[in-house]
N, C-alpha and C positions, 0 to 999 in steps of 0.2 A: 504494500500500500504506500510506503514512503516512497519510493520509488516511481509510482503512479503520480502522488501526490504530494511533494513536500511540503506546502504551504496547510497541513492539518495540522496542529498544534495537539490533537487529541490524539492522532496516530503517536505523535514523537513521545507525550507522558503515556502512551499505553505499552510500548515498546520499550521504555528507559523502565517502568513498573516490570515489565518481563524478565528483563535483563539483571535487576536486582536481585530478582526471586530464583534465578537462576546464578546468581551471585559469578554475571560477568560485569564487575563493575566498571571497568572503562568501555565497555559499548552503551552503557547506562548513562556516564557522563555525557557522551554522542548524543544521546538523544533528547537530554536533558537541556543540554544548549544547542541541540536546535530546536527544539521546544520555545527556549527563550528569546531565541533571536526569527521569530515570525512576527511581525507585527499585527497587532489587530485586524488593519484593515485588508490585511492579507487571509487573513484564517479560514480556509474555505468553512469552515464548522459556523461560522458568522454571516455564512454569506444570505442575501437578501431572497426573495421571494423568484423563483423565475431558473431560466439558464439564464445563464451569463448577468445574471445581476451584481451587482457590487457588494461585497461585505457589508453589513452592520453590524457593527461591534457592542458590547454590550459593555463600556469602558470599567464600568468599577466590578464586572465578571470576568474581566481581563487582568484586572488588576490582581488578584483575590489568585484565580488561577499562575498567574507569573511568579506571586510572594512564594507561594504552595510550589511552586516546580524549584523556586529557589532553594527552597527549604529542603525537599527531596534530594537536589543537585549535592548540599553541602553536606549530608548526610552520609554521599557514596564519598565523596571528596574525601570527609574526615577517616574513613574507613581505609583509603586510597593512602593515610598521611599527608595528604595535600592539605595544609592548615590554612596558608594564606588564599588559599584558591578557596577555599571553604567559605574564609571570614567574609570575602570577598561577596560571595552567594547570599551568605546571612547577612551581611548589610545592607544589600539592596533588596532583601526581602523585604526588612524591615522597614526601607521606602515605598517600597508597593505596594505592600500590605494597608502602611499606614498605621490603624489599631485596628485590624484582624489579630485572628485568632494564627494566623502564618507569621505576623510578627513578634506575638508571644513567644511561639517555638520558639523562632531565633532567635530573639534576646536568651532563651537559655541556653540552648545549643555555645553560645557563645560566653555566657557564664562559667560553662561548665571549661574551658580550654584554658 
């Protein structure tokens, strides 16, 4: 499917979700950020009513899921030893997030180090 379609953001966390569980954790970071680096208006999972119609993004649903992949990301990271790549992931959840429940995690995840 990623392959077919990269611009799915739901493929990229269902496939990094696989790859954890199967504890290959660098095909997990892979997918993980490319997960993050699709932007909303790209997401076919957003896209509008029709073929060929334009995304509509659901911004503070994009939000919410980017903290949340962030959080996942830094998880395989710290697992991996990659610390600063981790911290990295948790801060900017913590900006996405805002005050979700994905900026909680991080703030401990990052406690904890």
């Amino acid at each position: 499917a990623v392959a077919i379609d990269p611009f799915d953001r739901d493929v990229h966390r269902r496939l990094g979700e696989c790859h954890v569980a199967l504890g290959s954790d660098e095909l997990a970071v892979r997918e993980y950020e490319a997960l993050l680096a699709v932007p909303a208006a790209l997401d076919r999972a957003a896209a509008g009513p029709g073929p060929g119609a334009p995304p509509v993004p659901d911004q503070e649903a994009y939000q919410v899921a980017q903290a949340d992949a962030c959080v996942a990301l830094a998880r395989v990271l710290l697992r991996l030893d990659r610390g600063d790549a981790a911290r990295s992931a948790l801060e900017r959840a913590i900006r996405e997030a805002l005050e979700r429940g994905a900026a909680a995690q991080a703030r401990e995840l990052l406690e904890r180090r």
